[in-house]
Backbone bond lengths (Angstrom), bond angles and torsions (degrees), N, CA, C in turn:
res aa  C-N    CA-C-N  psi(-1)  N-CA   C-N-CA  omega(-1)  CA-C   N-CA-C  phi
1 X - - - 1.439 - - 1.515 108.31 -
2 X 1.542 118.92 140.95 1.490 121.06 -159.48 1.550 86.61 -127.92
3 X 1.399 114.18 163.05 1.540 119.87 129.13 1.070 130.31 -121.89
4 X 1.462 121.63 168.32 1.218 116.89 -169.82 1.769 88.56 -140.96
5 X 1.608 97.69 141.31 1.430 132.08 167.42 1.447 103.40 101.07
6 X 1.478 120.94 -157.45 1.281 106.11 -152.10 1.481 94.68 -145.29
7 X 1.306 144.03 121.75 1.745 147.28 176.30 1.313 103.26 76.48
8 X 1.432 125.38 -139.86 1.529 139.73 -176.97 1.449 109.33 -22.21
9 X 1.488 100.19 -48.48 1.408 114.71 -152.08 1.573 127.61 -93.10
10 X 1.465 95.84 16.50 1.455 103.03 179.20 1.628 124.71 -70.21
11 X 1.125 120.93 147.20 1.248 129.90 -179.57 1.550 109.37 -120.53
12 X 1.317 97.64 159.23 2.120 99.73 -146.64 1.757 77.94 -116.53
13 X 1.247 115.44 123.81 1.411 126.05 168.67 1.504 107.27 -119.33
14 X 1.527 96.01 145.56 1.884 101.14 165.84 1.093 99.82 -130.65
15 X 1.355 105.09 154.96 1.159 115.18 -143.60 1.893 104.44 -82.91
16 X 1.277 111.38 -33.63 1.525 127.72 171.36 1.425 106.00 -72.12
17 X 1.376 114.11 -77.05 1.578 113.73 -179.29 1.477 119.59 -73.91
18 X 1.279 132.60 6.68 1.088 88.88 167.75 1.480 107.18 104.07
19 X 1.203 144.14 160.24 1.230 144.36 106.31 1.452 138.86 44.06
20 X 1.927 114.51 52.93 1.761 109.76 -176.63 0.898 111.26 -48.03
21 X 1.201 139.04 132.40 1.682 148.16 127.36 1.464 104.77 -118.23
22 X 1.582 108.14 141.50 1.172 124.48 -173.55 1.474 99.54 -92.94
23 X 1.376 107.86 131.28 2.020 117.60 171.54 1.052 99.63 -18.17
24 X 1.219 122.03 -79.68 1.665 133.86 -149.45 1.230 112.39 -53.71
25 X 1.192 124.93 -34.13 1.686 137.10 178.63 1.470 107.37 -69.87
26 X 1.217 107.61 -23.63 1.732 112.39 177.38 1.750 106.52 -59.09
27 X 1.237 102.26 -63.92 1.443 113.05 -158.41 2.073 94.84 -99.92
28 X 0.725 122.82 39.89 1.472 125.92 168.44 1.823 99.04 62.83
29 X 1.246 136.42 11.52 1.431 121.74 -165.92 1.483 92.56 83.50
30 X 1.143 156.58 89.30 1.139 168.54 -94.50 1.372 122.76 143.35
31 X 1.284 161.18 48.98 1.544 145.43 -155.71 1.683 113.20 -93.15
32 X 1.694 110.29 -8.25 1.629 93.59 -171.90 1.355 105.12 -127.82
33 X 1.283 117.95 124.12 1.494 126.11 166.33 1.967 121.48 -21.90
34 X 1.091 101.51 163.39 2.027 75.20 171.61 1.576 76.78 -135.88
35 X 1.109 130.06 13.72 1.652 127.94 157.72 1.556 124.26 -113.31
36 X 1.231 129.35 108.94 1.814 116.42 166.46 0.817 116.36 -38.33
37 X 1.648 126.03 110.67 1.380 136.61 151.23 1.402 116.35 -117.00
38 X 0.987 102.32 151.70 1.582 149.67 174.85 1.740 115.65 -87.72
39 X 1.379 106.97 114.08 1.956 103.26 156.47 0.927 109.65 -31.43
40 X 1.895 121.94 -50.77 1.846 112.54 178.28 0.993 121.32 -70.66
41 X 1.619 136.41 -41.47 1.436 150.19 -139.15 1.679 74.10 -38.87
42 X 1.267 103.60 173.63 1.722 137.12 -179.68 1.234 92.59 -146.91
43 X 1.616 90.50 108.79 1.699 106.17 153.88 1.489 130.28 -112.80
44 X 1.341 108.19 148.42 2.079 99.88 -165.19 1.665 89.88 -129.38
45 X 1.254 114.34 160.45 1.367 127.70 175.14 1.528 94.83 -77.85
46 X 1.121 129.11 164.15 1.983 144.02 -171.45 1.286 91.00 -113.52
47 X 1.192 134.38 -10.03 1.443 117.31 -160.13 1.475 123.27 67.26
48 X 1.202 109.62 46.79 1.920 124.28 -166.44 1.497 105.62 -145.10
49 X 0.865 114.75 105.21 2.123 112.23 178.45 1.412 101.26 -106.17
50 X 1.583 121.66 111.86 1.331 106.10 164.26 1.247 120.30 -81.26
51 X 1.264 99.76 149.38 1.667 112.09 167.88 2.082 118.44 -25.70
52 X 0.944 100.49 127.11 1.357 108.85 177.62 1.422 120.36 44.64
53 X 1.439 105.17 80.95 1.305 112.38 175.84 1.589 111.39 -89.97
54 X 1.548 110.67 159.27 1.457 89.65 -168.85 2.003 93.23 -115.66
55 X 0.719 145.07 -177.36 1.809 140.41 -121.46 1.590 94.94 -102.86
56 X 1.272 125.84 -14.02 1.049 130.98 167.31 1.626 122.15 -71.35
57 X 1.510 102.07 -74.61 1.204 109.05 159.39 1.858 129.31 -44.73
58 X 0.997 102.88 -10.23 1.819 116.26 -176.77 1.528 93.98 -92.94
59 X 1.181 109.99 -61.07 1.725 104.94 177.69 1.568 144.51 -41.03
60 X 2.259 82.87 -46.66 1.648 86.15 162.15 1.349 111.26 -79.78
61 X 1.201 151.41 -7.16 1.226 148.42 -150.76 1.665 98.89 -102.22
62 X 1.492 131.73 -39.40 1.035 159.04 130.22 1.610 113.07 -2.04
63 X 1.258 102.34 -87.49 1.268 126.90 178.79 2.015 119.45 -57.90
64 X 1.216 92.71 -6.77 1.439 113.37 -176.12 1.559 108.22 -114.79
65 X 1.024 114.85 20.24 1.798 116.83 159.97 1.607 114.00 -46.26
66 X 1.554 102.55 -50.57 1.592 94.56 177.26 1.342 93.98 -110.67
67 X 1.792 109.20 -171.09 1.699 96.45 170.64 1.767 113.81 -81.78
68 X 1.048 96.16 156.93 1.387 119.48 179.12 1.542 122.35 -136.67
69 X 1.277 96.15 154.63 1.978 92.98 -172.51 1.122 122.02 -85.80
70 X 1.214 139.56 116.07 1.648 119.52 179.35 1.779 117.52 -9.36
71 X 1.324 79.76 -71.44 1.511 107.61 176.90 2.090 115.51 -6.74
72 X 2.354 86.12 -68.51 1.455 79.99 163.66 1.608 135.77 -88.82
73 X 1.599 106.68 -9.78 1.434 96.81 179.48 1.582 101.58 -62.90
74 X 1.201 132.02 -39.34 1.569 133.42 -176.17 1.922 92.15 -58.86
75 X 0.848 142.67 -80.59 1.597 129.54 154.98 1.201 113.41 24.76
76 X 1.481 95.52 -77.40 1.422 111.46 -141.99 1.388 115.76 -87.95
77 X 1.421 110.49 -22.67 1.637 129.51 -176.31 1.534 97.42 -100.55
78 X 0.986 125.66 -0.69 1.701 129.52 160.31 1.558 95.62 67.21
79 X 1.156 114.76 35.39 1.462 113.85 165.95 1.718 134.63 -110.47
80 X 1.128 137.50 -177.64 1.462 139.60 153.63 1.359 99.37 -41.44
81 X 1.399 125.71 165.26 1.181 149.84 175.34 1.828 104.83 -90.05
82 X 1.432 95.18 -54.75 2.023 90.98 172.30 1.444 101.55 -72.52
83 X 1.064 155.50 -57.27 1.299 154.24 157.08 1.658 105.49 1.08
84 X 1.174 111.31 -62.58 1.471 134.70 -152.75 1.573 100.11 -77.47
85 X 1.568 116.44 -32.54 1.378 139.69 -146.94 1.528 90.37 -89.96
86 X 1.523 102.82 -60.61 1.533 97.71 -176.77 1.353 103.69 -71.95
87 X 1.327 145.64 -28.19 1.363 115.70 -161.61 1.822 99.11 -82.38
88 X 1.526 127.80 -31.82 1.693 121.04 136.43 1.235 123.72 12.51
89 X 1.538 87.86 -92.66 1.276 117.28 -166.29 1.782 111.36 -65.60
90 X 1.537 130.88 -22.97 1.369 135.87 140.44 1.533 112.39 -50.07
91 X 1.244 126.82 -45.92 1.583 109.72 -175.28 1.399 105.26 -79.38
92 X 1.305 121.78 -40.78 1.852 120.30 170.58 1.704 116.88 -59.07
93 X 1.010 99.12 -10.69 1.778 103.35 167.22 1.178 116.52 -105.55
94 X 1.647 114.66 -11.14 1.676 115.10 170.42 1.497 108.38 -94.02
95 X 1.345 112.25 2.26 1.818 121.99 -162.03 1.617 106.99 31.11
96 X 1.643 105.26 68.98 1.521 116.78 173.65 2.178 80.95 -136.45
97 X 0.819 140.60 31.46 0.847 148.54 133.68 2.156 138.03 -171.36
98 X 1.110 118.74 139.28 1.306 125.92 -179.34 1.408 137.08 -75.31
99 X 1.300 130.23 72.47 1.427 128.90 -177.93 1.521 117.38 -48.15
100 X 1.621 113.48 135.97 1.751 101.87 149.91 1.170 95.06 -147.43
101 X 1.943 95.86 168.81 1.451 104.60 -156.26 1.787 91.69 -89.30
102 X 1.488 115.71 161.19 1.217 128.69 -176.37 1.545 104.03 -69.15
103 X 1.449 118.73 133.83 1.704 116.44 167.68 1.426 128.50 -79.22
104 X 1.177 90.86 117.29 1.981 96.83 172.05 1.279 98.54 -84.83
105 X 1.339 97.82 167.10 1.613 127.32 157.98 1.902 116.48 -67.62
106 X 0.826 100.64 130.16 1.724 114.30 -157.38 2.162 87.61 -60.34
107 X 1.079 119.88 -37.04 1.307 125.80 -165.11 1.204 129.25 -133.28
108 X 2.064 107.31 50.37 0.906 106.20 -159.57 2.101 150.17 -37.03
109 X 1.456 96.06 -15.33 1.177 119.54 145.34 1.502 145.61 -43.81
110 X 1.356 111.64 -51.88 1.448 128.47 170.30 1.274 115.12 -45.86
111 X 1.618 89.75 116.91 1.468 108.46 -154.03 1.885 115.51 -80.90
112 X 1.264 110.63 -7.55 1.472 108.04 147.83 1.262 132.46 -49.40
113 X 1.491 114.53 -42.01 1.531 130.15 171.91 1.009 110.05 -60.60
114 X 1.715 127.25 -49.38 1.187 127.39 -170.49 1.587 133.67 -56.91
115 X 1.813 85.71 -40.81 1.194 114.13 173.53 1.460 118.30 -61.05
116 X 1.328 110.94 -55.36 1.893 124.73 166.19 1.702 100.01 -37.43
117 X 1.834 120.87 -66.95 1.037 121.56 -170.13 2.121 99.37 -68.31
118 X 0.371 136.84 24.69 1.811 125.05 144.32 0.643 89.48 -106.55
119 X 1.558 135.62 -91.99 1.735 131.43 -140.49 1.524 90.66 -30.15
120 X 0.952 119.02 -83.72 1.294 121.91 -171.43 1.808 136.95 -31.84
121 X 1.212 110.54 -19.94 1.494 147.85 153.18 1.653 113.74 -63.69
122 X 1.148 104.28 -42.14 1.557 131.93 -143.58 2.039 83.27 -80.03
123 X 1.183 77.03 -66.20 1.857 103.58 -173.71 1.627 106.81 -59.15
124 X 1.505 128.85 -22.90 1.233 112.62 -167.55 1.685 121.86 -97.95
């Protein structure tokens, strides 16, 4: 682990990842979404960038060209999953991006499905 700059202004580097920042500093101390999400939800960028995004928020917004699952933008931004949720749930309140909830099967029971989900188990 290195730093870089000199008094006040140092910045905490590792040498593998990159860049410490602690979760909490992401989302201001923040822990709850102000949108329902889902590990699945699929989120897509609207085609809307607000003004001054800060490197977090640019990334998921980024990473959301097509839809994507919470699930992997939290992946992919090497963060918490609530972390990931609220900074979401900031672009779905700036309408610079579109949440939806993941589709179930109307009956989760129905034993066609069930059947699909082994075979499919069966085979992997």
């Amino acid at each position: 682990m290195t730093t870089a700059g000199d008094g006040d202004d140092e910045v905490w580097l590792d040498d593998d990842a990159g860049l410490l920042v602690r979760p909490y500093t992401v989302t201001a101390g923040r822990t709850h979404p102000t949108v329902d999400l889902d590990l699945l939800s699929l989120v897509v960028a609207a085609g809307r960038r607000p003004p001054a995004l800060d490197l977090e928020h640019a990334k998921a917004l980024e990473l959301c060209r097509t839809p994507t699952s919470v699930a992997e933008v939290a992946a992919h931004l090497r963060l918490p999953v609530v972390v990931t949720k609220v900074l979401i749930s900031d672009l779905v309140d700036g309408r610079a991006m579109n949440a939806h909830a993941p589709r179930t099967a109307a009956d989760p029971t129905d034993r066609a499905l069930l059947e699909k989900l082994l075979d499919g188990l069966q085979r992997a």
